[in-house]
C-alpha positions in Angstrom: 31.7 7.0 1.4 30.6 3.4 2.5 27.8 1.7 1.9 26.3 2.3 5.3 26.2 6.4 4.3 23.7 8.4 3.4 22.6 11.7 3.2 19.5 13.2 5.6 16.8 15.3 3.1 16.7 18.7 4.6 13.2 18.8 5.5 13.4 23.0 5.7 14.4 23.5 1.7 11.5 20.4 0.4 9.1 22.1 -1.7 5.6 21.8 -0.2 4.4 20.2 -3.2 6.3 16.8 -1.8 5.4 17.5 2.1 3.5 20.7 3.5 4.3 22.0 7.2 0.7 20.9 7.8 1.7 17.2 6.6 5.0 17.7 8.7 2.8 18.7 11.3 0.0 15.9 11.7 3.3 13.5 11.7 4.7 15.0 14.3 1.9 14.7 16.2 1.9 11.3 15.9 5.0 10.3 16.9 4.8 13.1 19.7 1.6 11.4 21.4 2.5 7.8 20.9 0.9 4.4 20.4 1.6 3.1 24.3 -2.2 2.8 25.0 -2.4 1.1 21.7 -0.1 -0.8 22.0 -0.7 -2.9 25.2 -4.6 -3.0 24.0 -2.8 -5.2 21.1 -0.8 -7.0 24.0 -3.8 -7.9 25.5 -5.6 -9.0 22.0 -2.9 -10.9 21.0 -3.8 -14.4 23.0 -6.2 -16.8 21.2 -7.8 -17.5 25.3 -8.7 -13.8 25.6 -9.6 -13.7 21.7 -11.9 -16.3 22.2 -13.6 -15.4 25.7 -13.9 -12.3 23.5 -16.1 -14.2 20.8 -18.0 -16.1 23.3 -19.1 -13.3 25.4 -20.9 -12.0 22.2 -22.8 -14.5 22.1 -24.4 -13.2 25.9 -23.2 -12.0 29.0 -22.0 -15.5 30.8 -21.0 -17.0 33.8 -17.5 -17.7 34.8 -18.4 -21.5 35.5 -19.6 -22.1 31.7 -16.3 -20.6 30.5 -14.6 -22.6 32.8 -16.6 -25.7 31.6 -16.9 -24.7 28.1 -13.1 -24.1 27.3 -11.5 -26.5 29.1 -9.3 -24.3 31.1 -8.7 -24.2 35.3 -10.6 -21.7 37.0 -7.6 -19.6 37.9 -6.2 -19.6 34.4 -9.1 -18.4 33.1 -9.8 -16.1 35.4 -6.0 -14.5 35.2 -7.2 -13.7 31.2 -10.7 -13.0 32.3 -8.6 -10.4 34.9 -6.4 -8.8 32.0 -9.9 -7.9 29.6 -11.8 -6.5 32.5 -8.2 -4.0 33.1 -8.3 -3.1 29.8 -12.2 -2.0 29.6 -13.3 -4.5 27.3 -15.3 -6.9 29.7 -17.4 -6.0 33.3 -18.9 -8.4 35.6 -21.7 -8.6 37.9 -22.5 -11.1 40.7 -25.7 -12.5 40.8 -26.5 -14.6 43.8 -23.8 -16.9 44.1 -22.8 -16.2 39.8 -20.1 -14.2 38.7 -21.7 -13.3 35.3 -19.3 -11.8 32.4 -20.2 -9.4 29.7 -18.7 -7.2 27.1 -18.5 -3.7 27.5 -19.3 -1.0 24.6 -15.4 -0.9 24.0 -15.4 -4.8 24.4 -17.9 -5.1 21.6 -16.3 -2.6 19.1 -13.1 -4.3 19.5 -15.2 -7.7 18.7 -16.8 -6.1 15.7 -13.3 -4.9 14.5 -11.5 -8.6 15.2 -14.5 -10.0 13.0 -13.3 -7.4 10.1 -9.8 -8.8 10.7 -10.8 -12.2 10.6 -12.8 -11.7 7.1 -9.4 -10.4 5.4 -7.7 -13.6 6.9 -9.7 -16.0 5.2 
């Protein structure tokens, strides 16, 4: 045998004591449904512009002109990111008058509460 060899454990003979069928079951399940969803939700955390729009729009719902302003960024850049949260749930806008006024939505401010955990265990 080389060193790239090995043996597969036969899952069928494995006393339940190491893994039940309800175990063997629950991880099936897993890999069954998949993590695609999850997955491009990470995609879509995983820039510091859309982290921090994130951040700012906890503060209060705002309008697309102070983000502009406030981060330094062009109009269209920002509003490309902007674009991406509102497709993934975790923004909404509204227009009022001649304002196109940004918020979170409930999934927009879970996922802020859950970035602020992460952010603790970074420190």
């Amino acid at each position: 045998m080389n060193k790239l060899s090995y043996k597969l454990c036969d899952i069928d003979s494995m006393p339940p004591d190491i893994v039940s069928q309800e175990t063997l079951e629950k991880v099936f399940e897993i890999f069954a449904g998949g993590a695609d969803g999850l997955a491009d939700l990470l995609k879509v955390l995983c820039n510091p512009i859309r982290l921090n729009t994130l951040r700012a729009l906890e503060v209060r719902d705002l309008c697309v002109c102070v983000l502009v302003h406030m981060s330094g960024f062009q109009h269209s850049l920002l509003s490309y990111h902007l674009n991406l949260l509102k497709d993934n749930g975790l923004i909404e806008s509204r227009r009022e008058g001649n304002f196109q006024i940004y918020g979170l939505t409930r999934r927009g401010r879970k996922i802020v509460k859950i970035l602020e955990l992460l952010e603790l265990e970074v420190e």
